[in-house]
PLY file of the C-alpha trace (Angstrom):
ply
format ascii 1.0
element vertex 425
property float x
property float y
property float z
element edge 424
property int vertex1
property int vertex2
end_header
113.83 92.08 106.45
111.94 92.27 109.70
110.56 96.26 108.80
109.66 94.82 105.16
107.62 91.97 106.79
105.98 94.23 109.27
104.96 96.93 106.68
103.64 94.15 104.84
101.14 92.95 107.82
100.06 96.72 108.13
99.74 96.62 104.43
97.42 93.73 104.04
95.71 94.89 107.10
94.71 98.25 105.30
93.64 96.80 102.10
91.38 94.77 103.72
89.31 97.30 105.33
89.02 99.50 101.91
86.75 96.83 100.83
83.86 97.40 103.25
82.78 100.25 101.15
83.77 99.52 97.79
81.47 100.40 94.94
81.93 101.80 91.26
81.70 105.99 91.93
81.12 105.81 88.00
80.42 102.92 85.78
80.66 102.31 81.85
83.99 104.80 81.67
84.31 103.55 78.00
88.34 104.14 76.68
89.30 103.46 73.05
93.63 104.24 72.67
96.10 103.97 69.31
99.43 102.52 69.45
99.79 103.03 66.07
100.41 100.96 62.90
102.79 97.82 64.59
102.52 99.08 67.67
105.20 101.90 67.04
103.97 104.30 70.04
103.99 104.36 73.20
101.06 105.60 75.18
101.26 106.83 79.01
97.77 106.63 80.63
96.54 108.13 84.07
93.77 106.46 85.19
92.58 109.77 86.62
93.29 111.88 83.28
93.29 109.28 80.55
96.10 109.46 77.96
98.64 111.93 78.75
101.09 111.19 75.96
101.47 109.25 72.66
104.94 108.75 71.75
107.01 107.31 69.10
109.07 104.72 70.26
111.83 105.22 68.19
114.45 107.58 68.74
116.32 106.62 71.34
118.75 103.22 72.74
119.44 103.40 76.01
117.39 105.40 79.08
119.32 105.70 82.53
117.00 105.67 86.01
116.94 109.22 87.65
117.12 107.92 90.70
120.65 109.50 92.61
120.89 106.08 94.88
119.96 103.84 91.18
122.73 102.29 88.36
119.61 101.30 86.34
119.96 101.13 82.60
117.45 99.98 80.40
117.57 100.06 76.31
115.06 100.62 74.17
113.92 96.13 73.11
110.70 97.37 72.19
112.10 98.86 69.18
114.59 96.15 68.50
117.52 96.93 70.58
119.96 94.27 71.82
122.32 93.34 74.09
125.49 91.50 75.02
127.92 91.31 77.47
131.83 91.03 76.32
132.42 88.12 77.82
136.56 88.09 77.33
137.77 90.66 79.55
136.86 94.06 81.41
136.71 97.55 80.61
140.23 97.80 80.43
140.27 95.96 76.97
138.36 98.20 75.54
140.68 98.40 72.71
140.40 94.87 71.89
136.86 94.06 71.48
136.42 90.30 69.39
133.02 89.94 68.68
133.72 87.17 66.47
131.78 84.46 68.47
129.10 86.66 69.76
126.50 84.70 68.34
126.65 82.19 71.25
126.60 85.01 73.78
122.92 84.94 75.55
121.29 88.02 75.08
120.77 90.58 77.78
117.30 91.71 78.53
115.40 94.48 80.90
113.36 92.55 83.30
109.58 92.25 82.62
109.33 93.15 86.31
111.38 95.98 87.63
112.16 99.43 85.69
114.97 99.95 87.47
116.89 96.61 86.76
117.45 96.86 82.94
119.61 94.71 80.61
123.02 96.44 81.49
122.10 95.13 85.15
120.83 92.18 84.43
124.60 89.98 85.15
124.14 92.11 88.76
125.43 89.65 92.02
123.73 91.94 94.18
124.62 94.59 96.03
127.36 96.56 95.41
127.62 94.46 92.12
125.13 96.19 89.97
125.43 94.63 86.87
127.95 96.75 84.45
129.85 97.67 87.58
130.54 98.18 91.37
129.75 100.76 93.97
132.57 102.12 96.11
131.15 103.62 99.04
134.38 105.88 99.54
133.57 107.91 96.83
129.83 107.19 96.69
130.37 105.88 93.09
130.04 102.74 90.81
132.87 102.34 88.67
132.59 100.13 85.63
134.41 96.82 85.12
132.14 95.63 81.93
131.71 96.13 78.03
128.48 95.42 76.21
128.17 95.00 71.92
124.74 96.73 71.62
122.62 96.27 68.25
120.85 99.58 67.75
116.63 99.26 66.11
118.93 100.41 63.06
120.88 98.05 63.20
123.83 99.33 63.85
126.54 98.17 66.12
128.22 99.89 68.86
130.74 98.72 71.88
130.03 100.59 74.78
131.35 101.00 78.50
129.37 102.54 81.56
132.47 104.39 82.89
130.78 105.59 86.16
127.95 107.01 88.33
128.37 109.35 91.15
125.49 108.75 92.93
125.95 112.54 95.15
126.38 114.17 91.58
123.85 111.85 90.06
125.72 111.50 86.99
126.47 108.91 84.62
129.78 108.96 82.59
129.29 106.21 79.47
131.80 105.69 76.52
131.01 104.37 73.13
131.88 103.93 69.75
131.93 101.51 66.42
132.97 97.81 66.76
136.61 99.47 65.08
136.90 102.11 67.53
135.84 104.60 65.13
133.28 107.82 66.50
134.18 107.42 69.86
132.08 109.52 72.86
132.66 110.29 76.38
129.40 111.75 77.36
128.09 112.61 80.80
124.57 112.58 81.84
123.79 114.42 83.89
120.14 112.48 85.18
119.38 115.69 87.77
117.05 118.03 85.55
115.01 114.68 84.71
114.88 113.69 88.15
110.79 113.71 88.14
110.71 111.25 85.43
112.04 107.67 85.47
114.46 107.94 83.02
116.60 110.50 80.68
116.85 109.10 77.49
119.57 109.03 75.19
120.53 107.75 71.26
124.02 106.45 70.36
123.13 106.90 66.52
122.51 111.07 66.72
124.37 111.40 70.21
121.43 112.94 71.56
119.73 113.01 75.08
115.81 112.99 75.06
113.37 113.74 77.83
110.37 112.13 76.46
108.37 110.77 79.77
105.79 112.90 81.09
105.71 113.16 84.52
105.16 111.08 87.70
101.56 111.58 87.30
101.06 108.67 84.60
99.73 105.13 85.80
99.95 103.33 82.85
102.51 102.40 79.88
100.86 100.80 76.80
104.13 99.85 75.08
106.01 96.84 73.54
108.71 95.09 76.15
110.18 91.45 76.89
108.58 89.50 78.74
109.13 85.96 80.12
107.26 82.36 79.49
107.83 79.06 80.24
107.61 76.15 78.03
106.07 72.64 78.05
109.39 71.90 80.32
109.32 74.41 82.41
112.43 76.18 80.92
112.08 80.21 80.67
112.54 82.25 77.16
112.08 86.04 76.40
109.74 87.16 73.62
108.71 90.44 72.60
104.77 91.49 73.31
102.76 94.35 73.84
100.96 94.99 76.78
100.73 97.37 80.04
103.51 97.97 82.13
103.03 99.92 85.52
104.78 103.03 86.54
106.99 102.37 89.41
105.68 101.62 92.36
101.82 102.10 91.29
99.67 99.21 92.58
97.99 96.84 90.43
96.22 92.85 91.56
94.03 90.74 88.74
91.07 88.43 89.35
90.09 86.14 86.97
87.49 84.64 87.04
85.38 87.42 88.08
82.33 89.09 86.73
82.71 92.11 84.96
81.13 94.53 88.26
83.31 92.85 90.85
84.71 95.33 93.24
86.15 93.52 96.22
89.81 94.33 95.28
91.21 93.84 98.44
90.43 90.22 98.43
94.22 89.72 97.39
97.14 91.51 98.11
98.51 94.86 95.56
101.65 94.24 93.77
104.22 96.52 92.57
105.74 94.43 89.68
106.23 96.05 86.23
104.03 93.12 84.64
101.16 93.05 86.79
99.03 94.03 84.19
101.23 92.48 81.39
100.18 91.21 78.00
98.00 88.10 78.06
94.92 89.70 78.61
94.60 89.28 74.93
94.89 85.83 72.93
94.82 85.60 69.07
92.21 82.83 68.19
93.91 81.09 64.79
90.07 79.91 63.88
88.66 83.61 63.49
92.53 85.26 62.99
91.34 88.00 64.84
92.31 89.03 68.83
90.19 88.31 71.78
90.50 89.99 74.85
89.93 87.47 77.72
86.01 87.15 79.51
85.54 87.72 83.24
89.12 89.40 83.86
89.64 92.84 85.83
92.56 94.47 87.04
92.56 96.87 89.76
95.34 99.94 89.87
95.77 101.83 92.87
97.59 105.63 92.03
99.60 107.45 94.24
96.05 109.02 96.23
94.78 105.93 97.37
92.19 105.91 94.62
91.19 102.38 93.34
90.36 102.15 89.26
89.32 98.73 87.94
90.33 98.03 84.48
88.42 95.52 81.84
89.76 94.59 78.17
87.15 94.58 75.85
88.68 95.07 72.43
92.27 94.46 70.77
92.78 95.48 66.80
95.73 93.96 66.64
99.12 95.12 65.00
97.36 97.01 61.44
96.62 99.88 63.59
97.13 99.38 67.68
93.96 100.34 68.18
92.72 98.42 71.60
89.24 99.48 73.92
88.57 99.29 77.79
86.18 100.13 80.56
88.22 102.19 83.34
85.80 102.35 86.35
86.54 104.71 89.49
86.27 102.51 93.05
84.86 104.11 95.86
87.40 103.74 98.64
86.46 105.82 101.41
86.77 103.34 104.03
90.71 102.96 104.05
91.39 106.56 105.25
87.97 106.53 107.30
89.09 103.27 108.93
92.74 104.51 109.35
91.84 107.92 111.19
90.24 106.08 113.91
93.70 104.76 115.23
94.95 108.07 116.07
97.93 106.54 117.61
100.52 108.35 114.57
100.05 112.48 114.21
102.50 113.27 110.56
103.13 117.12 110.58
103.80 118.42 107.71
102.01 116.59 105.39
103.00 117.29 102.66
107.05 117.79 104.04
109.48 119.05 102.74
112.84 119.65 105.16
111.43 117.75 108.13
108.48 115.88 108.81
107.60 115.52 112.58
106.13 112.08 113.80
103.62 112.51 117.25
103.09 109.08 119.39
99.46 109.53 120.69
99.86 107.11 123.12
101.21 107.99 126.56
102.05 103.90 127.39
104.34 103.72 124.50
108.36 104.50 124.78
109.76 102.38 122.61
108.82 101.97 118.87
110.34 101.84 115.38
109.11 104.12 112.49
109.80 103.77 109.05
109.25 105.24 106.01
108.89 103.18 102.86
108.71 104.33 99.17
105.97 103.11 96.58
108.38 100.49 95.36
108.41 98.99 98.98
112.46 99.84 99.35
113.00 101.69 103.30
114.41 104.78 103.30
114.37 105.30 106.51
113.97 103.24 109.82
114.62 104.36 113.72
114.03 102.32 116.29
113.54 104.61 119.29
113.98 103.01 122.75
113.54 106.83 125.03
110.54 108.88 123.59
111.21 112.64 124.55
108.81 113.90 126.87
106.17 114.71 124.20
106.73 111.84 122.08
107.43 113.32 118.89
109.97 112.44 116.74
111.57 114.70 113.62
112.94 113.48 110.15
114.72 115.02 107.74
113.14 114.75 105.16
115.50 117.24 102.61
117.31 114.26 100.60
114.56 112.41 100.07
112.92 112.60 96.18
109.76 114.22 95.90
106.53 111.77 95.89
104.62 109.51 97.90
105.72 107.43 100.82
104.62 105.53 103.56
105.39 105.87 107.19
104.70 103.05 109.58
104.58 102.98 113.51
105.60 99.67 114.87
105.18 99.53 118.74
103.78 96.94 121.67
100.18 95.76 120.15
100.55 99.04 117.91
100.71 98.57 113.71
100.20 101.72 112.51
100.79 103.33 108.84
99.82 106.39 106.83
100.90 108.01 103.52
103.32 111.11 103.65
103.92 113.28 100.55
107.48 114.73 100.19
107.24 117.98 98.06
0 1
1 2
2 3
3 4
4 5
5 6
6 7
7 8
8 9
9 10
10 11
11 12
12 13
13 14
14 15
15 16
16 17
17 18
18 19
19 20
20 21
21 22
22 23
23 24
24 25
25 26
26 27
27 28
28 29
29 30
30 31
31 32
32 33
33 34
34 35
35 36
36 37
37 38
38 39
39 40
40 41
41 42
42 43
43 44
44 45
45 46
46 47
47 48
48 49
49 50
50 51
51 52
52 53
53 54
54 55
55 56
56 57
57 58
58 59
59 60
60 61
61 62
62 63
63 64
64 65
65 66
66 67
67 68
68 69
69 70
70 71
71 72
72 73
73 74
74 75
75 76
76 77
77 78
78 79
79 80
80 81
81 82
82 83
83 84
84 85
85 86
86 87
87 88
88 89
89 90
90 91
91 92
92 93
93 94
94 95
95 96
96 97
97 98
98 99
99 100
100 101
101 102
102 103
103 104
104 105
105 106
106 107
107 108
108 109
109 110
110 111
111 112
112 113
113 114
114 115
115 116
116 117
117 118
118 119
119 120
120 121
121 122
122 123
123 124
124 125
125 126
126 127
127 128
128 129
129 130
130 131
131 132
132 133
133 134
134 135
135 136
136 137
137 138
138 139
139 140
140 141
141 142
142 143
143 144
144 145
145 146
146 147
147 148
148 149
149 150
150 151
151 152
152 153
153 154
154 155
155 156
156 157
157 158
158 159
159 160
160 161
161 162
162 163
163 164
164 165
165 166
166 167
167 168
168 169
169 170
170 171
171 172
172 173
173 174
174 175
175 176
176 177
177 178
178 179
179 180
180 181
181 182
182 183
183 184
184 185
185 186
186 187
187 188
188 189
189 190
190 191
191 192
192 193
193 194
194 195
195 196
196 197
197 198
198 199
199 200
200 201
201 202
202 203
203 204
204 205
205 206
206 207
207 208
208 209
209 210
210 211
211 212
212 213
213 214
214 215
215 216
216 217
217 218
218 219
219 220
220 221
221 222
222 223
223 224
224 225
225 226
226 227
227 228
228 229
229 230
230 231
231 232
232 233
233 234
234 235
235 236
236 237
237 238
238 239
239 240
240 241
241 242
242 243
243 244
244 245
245 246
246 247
247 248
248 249
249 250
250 251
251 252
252 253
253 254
254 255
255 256
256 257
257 258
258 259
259 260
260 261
261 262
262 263
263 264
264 265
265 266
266 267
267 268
268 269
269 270
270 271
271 272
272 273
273 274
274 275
275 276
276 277
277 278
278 279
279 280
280 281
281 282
282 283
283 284
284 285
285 286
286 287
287 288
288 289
289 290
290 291
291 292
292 293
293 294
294 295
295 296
296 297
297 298
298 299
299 300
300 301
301 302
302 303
303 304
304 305
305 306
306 307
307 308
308 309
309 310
310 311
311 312
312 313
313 314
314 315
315 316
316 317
317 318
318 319
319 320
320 321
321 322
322 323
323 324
324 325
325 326
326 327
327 328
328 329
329 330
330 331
331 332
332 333
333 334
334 335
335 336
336 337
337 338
338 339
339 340
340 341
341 342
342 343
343 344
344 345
345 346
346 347
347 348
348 349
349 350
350 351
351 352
352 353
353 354
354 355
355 356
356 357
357 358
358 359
359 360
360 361
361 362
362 363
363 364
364 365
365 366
366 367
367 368
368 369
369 370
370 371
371 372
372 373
373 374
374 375
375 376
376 377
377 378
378 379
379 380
380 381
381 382
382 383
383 384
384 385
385 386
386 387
387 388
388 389
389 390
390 391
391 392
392 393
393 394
394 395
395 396
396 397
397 398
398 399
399 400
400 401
401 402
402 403
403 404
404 405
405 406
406 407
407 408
408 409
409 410
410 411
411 412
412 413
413 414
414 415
415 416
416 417
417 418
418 419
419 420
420 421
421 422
422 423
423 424
């Protein structure tokens, strides 16, 4: 907890000197998309590139994180999927599956805020419980202890078991079949040759595995998803909307009320939640029966290079075709890496890495510090602390197991906050 609070000070601190020279590089970037008739695509935007692919949404059930270290499992709620946990015993009664009273079973959901936690996680205790099972660190593996009913878009139902995942193999072992045990499948998935997307995808109806996500390089998902409100109580439900979900780990704040130029983005902190941008941009006014996207709100998205886009709503169809507009404007954020290289106290060699990264102390008073290195999500995947510098004060990583992207490595050191951005190729 202490590295996560200290990245965050050196964090904030960043952010707040990319603001002295932020201005639009380009203004009036005018964007018009298509979701399709009821929303049935899904669109993955770059804020760079624009749309990089428009997708049917339908297809698939259930989509397993790529991640080795992950158990996430998501299914596919935007096109009507559905969950439930058996709640009368583990997988070892598979063969006697009562569904009977499943009505009054509550409904399991992805989160609206993290890809990786998905409705087959969602009963997780924490760690090593991750939802539909637990991890064994003997054999580097979580082993499955629950069943789920799952309702198909279809409509179809299946039972279904997550056996295992071997988190050195990064495979998944699932098991699944009619409510009678009829068409039962062990499949393995193997999650490795997807490992630059999110997720591998896979159907239960045609026994199929998809790879339908582009890669890494996407921003933006325009798609339908859960998402939570609160009533006039304050109790929580789930609904389904459509809205913009982030990519994980890309950066996103809002400001509202704000007029439409307004550029100081750094005036609150980024987040890295899957909702940031979210849905209720957009309101549908009952007096004209037409949508209206919300005045004097911007978002701001920060991509994996630093660079700052802001985002403004200007125009939502509505379900008839999915057709929505926007103004995506390019920040000028010179002055965080300008500022930054003035410290000089952290040298990062090779940049980009890729078997070892070596970390140089340019300060001769310093010997003992702690570096870590934190992914875009914010979760540490590596932290030292070093009480005897060697004589030239450089420090080596290896960097070989880590998956390819963008990370952050942070200096921590008497009177010394220091971070900078390392690519892992």
């Amino acid at each position: 907890m202490k590295n996560k609070i200290i990245y965050s000070l050196i964090f904030v601190f960043s952010i707040g000197l990319s603001t002295i020279n932020a201005q639009t590089k380009e203004s009036n970037s005018f964007q018009y998309l298509e979701m399709g008739s009821g929303y049935s695509n899904d669109i993955y935007y770059s804020v760079t590139d624009g749309e990089i692919l428009n997708i049917p949404r339908a297809g698939w059930d259930i989509a397993f994180f790529t991640a080795a270290t992950s158990a996430g499992i998501i299914i596919n709620e935007g096109s009507g999927a559905m969950l439930w946990t058996f709640p009368d015993g583990d997988i070892s009664d598979w063969n006697s599956v009562d569904t009977s009273g499943i009505l009054s079973w509550d409904i399991m959901f992805n989160s609206p805020e993290s890809w990786e936690v998905g409705a087959f996680n969602r009963n997780s205790l924490g760690y090593p419980d991750c939802g539909w099972g637990l991890y064994d660190e003997d054999i580097t593996t979580y082993e499955g202890d629950s069943i789920y009913i799952i309702q198909m878009a279809t409509g179809a139902f299946k039972k279904i078991c997550i056996i295992d995942k071997n988190t050195d193999d990064n495979t998944y072992n699932i098991k699944y079949a009619d409510l009678d045990g009829y068409d039962e499948h062990i499949v393995e998935i193997n999650a490795n040759p997807y490992i630059t997307k999110n997720f591998v995808y896979y159907s239960l109806g045609t026994n199929t595995l998809f790879d339908r996500e582009p890669s890494a390089d996407w921003d933006i998902l325009f798609t339908k998803y859960i998402d939570i409100t609160y009533d006039q109580y304050g109790d929580p439900y789930e609904y389904l909307v459509t809205g913009a979900t982030s990519n994980v780990g890309r950066e996103a704040n809002k400001y509202h009320p704000v007029p439409d130029d307004y550029v100081d983005f750094g005036a609150q902190p980024f987040e890295t939640l899957k909702n940031v941008i979210g849905y209720n941009w957009k309101i549908f006014d009952l007096g004209s029966m037409s949508w209206e996207c919300a005045d004097s709100t911007v978002f701001f998205v920060r991509n994996t290079d630093w660079h700052v886009y802001r985002i403004r709503f200007t125009y939502w169809q509505g379900s008839s075709s999915g057709y929505f507009e926007f103004y995506n404007d390019a920040i000028d954020v010179t002055g965080i890496e300008n500022e930054l290289d003035t410290q000089n106290t952290l040298s990062v060699y090779p940049n980009p890495a890729t078997e070892t990264v070596n970390v140089k102390i340019n300060n001769e008073l310093l010997s003992e510090v702690e570096i870590s290195i934190t992914d875009l999500s914010g979760r540490t995947v590596y932290n030292s602390a070093i009480n005897n510098l060697n004589s030239d004060k450089t420090v080596s990583i290896t960097t070989s197991d880590f998956v390819t992207g963008v990370y952050f490595i942070s200096l921590i050191g008497d009177d010394i906050r220091e971070t900078q951005k390392l690519v892992i190729k």
